[in-house]
N, CA, C and O atoms as a GROMACS GRO file, in nm:
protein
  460
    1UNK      N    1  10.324   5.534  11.541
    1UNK     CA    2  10.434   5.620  11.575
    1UNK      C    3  10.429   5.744  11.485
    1UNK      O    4  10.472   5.727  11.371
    2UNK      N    5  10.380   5.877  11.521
    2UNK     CA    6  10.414   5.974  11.451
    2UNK      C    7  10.541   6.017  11.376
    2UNK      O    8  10.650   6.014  11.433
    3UNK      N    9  10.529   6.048  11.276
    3UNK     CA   10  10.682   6.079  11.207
    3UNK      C   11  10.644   6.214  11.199
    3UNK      O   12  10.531   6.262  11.194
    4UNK      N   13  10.809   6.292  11.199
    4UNK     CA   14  10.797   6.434  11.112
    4UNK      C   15  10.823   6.414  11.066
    4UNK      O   16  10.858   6.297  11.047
    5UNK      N   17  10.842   6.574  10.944
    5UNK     CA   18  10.805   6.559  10.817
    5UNK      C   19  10.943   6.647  10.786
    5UNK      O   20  10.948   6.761  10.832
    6UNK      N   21  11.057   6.594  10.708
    6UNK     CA   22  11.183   6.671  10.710
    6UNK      C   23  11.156   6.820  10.656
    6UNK      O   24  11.066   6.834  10.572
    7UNK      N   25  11.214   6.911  10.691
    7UNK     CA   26  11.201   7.031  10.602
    7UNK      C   27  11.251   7.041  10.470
    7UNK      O   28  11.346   6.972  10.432
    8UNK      N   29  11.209   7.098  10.420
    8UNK     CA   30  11.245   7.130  10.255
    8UNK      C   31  11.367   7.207  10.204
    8UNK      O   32  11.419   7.260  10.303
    9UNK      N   33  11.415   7.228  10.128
    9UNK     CA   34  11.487   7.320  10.071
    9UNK      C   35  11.499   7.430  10.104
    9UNK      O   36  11.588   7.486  10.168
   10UNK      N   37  11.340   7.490  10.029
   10UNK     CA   38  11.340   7.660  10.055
   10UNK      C   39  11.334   7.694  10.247
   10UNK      O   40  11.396   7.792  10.290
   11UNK      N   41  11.271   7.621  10.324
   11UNK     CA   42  11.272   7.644  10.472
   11UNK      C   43  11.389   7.629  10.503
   11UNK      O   44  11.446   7.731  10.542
   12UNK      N   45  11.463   7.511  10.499
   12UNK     CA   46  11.621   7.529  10.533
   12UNK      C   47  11.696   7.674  10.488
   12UNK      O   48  11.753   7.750  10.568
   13UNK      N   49  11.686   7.693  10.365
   13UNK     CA   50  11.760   7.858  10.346
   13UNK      C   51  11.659   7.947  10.415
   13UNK      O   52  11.721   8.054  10.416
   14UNK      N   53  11.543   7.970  10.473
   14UNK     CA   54  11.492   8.063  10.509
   14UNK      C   55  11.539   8.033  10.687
   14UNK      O   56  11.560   8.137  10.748
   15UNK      N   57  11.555   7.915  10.761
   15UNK     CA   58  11.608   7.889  10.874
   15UNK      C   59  11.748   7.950  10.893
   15UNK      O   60  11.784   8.009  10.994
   16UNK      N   61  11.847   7.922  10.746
   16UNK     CA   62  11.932   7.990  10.745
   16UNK      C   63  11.988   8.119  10.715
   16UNK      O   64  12.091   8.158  10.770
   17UNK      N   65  11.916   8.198  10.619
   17UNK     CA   66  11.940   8.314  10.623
   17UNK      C   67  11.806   8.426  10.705
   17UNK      O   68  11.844   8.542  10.718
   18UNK      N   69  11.728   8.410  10.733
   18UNK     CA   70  11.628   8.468  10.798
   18UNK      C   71  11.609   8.460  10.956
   18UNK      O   72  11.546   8.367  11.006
   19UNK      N   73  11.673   8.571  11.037
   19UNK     CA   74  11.621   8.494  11.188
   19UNK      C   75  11.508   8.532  11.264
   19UNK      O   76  11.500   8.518  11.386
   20UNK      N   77  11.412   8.584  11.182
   20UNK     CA   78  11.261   8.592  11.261
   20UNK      C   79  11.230   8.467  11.306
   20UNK      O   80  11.181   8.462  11.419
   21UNK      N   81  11.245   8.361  11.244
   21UNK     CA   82  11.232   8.206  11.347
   21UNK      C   83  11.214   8.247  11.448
   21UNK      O   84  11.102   8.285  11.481
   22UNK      N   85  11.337   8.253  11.544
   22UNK     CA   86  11.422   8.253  11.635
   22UNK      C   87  11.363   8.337  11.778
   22UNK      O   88  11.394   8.333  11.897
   23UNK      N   89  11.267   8.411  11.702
   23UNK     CA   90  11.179   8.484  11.764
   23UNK      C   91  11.053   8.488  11.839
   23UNK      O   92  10.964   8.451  11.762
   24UNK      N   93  11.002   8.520  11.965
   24UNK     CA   94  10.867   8.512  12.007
   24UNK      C   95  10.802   8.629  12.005
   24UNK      O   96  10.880   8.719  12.035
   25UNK      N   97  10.682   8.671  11.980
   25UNK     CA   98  10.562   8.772  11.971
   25UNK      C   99  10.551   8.845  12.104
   25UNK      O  100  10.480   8.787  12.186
   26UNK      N  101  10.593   8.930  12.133
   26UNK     CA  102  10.519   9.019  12.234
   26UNK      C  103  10.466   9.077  12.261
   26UNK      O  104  10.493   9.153  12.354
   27UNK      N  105  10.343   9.077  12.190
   27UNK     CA  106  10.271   9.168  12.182
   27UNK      C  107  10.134   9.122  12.208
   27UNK      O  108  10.036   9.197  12.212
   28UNK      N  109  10.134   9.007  12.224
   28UNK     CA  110  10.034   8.930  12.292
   28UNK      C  111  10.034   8.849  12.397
   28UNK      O  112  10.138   8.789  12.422
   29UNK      N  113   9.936   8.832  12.469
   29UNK     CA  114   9.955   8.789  12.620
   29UNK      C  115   9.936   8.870  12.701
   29UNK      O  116   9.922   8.990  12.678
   30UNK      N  117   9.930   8.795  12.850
   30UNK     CA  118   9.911   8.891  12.981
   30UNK      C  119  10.055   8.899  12.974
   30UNK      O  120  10.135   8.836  12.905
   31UNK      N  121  10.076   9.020  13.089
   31UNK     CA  122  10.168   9.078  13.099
   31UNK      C  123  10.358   8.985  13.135
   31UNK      O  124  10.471   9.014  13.096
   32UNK      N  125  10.293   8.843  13.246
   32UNK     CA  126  10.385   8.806  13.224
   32UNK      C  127  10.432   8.659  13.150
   32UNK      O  128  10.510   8.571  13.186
   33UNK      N  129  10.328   8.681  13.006
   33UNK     CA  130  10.397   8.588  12.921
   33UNK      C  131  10.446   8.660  12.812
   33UNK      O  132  10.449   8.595  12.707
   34UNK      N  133  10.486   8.782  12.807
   34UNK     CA  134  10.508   8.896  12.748
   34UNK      C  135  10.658   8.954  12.796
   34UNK      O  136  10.736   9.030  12.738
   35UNK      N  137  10.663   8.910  12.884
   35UNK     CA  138  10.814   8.935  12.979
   35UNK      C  139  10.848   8.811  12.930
   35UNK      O  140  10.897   8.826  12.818
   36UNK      N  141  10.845   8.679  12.967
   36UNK     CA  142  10.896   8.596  12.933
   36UNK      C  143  10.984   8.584  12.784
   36UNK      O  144  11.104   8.572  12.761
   37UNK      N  145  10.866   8.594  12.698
   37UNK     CA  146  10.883   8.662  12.561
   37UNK      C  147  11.024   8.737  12.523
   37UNK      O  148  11.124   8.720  12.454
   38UNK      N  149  10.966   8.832  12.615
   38UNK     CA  150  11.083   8.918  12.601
   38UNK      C  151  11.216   8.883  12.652
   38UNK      O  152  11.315   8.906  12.583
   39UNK      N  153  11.224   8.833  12.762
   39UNK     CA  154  11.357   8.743  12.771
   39UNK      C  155  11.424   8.635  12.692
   39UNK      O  156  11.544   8.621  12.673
   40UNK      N  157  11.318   8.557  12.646
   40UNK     CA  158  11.352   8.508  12.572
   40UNK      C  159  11.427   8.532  12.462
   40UNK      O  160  11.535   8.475  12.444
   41UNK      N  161  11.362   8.642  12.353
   41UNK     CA  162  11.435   8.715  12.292
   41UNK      C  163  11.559   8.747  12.333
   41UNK      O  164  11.651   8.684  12.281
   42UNK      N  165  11.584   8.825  12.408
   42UNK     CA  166  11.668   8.906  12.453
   42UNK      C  167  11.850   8.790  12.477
   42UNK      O  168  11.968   8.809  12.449
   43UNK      N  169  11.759   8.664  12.548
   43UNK     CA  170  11.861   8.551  12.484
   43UNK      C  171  11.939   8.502  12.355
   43UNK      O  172  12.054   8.488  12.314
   44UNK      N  173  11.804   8.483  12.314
   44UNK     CA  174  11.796   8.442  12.097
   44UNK      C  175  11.903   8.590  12.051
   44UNK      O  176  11.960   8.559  11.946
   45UNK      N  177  11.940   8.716  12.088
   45UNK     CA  178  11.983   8.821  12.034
   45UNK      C  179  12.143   8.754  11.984
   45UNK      O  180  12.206   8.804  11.891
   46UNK      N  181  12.189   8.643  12.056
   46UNK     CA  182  12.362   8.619  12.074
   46UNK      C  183  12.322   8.576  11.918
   46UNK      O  184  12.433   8.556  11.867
   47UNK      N  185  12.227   8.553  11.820
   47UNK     CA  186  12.224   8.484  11.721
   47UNK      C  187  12.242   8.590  11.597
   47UNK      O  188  12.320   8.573  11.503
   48UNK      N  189  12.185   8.664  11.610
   48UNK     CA  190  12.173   8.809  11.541
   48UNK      C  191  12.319   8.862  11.460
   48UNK      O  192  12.323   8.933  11.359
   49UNK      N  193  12.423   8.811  11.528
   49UNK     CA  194  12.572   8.883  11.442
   49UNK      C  195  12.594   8.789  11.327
   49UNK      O  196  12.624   8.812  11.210
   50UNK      N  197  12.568   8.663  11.400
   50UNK     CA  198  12.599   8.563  11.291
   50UNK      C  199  12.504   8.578  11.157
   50UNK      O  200  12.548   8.578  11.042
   51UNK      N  201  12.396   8.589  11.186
   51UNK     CA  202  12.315   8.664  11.048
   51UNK      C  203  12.359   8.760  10.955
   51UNK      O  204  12.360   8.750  10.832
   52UNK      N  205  12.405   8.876  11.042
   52UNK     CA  206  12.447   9.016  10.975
   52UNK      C  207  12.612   8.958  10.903
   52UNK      O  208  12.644   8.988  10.788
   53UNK      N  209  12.675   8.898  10.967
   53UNK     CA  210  12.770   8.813  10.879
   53UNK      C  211  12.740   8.774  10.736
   53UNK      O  212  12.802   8.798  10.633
   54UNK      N  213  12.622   8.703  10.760
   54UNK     CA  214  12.596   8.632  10.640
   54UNK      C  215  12.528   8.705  10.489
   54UNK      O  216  12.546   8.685  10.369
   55UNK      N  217  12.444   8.800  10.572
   55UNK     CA  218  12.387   8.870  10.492
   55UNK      C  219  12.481   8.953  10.430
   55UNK      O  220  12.480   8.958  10.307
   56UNK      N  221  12.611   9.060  10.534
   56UNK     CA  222  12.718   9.107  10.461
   56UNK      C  223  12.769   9.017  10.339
   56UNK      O  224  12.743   9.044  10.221
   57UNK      N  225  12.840   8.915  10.378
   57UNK     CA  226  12.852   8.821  10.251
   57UNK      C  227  12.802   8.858  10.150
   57UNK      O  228  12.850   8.921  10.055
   58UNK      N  229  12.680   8.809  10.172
   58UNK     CA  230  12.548   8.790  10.040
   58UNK      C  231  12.567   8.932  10.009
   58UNK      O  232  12.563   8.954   9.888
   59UNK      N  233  12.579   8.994  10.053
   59UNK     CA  234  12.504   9.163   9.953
   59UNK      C  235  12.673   9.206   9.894
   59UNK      O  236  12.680   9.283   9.798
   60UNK      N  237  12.801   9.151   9.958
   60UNK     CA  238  12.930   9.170   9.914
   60UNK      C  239  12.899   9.113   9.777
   60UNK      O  240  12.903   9.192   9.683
   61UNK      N  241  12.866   8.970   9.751
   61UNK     CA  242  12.895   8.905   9.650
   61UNK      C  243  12.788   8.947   9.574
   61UNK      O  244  12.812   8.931   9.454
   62UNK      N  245  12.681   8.994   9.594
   62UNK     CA  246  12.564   9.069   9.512
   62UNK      C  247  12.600   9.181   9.434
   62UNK      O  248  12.568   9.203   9.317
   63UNK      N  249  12.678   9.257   9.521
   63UNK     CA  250  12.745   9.404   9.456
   63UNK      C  251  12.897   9.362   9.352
   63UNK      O  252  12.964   9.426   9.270
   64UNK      N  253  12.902   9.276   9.387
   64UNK     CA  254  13.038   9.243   9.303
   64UNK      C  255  12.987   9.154   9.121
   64UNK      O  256  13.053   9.134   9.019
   65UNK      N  257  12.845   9.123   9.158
   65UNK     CA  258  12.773   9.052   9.043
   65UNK      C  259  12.729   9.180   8.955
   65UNK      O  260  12.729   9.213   8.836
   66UNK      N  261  12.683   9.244   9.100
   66UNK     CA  262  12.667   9.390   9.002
   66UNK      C  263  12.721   9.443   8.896
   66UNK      O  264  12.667   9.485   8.794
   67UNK      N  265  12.893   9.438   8.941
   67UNK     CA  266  12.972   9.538   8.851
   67UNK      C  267  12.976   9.416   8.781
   67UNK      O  268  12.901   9.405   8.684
   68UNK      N  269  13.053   9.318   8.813
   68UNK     CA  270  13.077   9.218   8.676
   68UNK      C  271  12.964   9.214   8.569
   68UNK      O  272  13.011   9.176   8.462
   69UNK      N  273  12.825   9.240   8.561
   69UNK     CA  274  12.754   9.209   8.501
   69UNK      C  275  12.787   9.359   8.443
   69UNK      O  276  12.863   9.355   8.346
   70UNK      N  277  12.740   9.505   8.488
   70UNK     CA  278  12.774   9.582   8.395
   70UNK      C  279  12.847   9.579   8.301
   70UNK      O  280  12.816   9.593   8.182
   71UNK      N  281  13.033   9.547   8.385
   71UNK     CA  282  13.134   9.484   8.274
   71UNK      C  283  13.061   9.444   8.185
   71UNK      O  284  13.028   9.520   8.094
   72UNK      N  285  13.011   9.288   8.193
   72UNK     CA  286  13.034   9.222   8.025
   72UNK      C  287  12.906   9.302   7.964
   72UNK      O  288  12.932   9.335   7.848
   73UNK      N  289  12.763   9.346   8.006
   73UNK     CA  290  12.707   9.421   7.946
   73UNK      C  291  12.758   9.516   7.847
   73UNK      O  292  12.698   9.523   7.739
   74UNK      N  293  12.876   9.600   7.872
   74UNK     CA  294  12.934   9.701   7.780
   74UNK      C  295  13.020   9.633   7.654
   74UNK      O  296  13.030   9.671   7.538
   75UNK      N  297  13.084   9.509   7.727
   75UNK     CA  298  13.215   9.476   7.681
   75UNK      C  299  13.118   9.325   7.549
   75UNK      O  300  13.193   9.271   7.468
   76UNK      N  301  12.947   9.277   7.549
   76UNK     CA  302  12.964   9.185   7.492
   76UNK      C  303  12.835   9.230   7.439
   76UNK      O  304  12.742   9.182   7.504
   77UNK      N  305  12.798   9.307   7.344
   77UNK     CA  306  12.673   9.370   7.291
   77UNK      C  307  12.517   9.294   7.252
   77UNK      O  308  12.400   9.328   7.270
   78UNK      N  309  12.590   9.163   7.184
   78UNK     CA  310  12.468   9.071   7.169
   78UNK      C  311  12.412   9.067   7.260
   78UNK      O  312  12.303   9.125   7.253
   79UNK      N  313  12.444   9.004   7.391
   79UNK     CA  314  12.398   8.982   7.521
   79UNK      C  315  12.384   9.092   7.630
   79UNK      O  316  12.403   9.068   7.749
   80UNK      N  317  12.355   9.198   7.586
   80UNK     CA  318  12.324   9.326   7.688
   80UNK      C  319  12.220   9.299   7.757
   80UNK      O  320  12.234   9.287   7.879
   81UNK      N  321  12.094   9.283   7.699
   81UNK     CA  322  11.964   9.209   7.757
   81UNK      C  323  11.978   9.163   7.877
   81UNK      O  324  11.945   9.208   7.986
   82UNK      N  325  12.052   9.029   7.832
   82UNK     CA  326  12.058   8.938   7.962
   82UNK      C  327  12.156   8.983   8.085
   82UNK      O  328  12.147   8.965   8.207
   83UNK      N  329  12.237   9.039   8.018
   83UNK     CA  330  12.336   9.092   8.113
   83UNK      C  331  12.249   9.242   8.238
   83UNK      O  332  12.275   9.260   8.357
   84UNK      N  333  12.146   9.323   8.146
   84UNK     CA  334  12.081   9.406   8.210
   84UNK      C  335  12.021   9.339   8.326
   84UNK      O  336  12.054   9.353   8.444
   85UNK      N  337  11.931   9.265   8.277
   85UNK     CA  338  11.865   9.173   8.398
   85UNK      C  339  11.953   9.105   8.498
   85UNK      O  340  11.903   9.084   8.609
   86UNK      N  341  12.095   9.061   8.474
   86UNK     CA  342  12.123   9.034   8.582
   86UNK      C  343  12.218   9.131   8.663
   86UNK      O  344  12.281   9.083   8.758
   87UNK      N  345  12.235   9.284   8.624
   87UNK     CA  346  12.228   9.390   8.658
   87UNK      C  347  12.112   9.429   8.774
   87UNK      O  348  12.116   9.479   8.886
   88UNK      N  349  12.005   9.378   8.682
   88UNK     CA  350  11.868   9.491   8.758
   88UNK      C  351  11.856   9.338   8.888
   88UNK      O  352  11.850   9.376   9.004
   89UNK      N  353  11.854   9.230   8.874
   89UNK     CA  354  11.865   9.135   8.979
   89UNK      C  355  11.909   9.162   9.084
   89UNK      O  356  11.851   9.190   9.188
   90UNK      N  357  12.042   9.153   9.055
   90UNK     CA  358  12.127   9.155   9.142
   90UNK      C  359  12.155   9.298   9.270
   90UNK      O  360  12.194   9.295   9.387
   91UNK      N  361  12.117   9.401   9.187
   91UNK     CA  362  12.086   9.524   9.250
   91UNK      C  363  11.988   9.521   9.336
   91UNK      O  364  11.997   9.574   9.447
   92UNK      N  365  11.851   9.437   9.282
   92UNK     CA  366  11.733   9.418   9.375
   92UNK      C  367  11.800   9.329   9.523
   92UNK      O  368  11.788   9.348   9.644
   93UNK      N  369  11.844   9.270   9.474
   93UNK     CA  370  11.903   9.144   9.611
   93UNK      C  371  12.012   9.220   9.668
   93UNK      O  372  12.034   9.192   9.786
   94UNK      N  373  12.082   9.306   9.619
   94UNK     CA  374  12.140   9.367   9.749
   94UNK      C  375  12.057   9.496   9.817
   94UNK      O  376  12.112   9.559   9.906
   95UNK      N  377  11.960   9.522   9.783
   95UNK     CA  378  11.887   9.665   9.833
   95UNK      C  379  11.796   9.581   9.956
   95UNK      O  380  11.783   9.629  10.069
   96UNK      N  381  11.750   9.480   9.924
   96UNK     CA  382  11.646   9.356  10.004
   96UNK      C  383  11.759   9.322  10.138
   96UNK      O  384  11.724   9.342  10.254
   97UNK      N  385  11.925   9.261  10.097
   97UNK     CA  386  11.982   9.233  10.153
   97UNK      C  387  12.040   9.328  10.247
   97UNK      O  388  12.086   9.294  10.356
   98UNK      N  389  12.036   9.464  10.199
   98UNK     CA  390  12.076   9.609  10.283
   98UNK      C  391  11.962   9.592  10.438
   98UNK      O  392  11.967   9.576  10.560
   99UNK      N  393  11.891   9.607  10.350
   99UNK     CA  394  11.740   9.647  10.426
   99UNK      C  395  11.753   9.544  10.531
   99UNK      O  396  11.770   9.580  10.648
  100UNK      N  397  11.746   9.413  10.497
  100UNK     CA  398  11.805   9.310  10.602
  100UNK      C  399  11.877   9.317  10.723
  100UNK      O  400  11.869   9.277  10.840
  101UNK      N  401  11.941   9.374  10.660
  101UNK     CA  402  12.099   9.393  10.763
  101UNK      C  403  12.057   9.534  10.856
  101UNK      O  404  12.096   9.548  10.972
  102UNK      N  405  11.985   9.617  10.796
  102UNK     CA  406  11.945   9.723  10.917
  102UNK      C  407  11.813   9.686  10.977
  102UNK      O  408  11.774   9.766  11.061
  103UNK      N  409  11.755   9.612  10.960
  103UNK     CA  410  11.658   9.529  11.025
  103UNK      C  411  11.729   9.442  11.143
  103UNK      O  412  11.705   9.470  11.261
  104UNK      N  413  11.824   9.330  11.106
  104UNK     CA  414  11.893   9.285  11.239
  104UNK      C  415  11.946   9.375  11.337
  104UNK      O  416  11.928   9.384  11.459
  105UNK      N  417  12.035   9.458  11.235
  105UNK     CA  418  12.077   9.567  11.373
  105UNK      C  419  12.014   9.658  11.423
  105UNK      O  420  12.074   9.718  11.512
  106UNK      N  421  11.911   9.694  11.399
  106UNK     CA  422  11.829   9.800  11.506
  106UNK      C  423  11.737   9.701  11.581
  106UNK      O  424  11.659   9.748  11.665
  107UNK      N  425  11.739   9.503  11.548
  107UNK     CA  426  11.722   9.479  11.655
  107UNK      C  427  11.769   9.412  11.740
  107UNK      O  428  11.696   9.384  11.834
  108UNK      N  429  11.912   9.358  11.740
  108UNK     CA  430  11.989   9.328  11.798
  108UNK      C  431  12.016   9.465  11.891
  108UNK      O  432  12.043   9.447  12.009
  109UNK      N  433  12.008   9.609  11.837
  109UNK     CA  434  12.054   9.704  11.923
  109UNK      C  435  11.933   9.719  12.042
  109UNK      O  436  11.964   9.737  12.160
  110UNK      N  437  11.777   9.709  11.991
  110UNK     CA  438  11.702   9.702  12.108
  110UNK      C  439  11.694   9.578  12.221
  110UNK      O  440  11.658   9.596  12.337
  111UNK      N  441  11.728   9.472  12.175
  111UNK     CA  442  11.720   9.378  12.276
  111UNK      C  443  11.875   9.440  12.340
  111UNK      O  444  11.862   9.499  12.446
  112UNK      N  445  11.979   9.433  12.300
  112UNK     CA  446  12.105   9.440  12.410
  112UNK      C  447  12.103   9.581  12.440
  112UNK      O  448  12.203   9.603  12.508
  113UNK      N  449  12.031   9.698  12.420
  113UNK     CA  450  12.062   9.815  12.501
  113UNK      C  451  11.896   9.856  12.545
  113UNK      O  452  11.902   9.952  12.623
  114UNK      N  453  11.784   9.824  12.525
  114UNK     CA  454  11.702   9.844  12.631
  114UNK      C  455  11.680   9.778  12.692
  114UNK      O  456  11.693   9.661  12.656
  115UNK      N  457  11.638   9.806  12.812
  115UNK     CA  458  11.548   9.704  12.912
  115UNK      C  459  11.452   9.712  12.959
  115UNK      O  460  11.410   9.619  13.029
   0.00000   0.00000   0.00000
């Protein structure tokens, strides 16, 4: 009896915050497994808000780590260091998480407004 093999950790958060999964290639194939494709997609799109949800979240609570970390950076001198880094972190993960979010929506906007 074949078994699968449960997914892991890091794949579960990438199932969950990432929806290229969700996605098929069109760019290969005859012409109409390429349509198909594309319908397909064009289905998978109802999934796309719920992402940009999430990712808003994430880059809300990223930018809010931001300032708090500046805060105690100024306010606790020993620990500026560490506090920088999770400054310069946290800044990285919301610029990644930006980028994200205009990635879903310019393609959520091509599947529901071209055809």
């Amino acid at each position: 009896m074949p078994t699968t093999r449960e997914p892991g950790l890091l794949q579960l958060l990438y199932f969950y915050f990432i929806p290229y999964w969700l996605f098929r290639d069109v760019s290969h194939g005859d012409a109409l497994l390429r349509e198909q494709n594309y319908r397909y997609n064009r289905e998978q799109r109802k999934y796309l808000p719920g992402y940009l949800l999430k990712w808003a979240i994430l880059c809300a609570l990223l930018l809010a780590s931001h300032q708090l970390a500046k805060e105690l950076a100024a306010q606790v001198p020993d620990w500026e260091q560490l506090f920088r880094a999770w400054v310069l972190l946290s800044g990285i993960g919301f610029t990644v998480g930006f980028a994200l979010m205009a990635n879903i929506i310019v393609a959520w906007s091509f599947l529901t407004f071209m055809h």
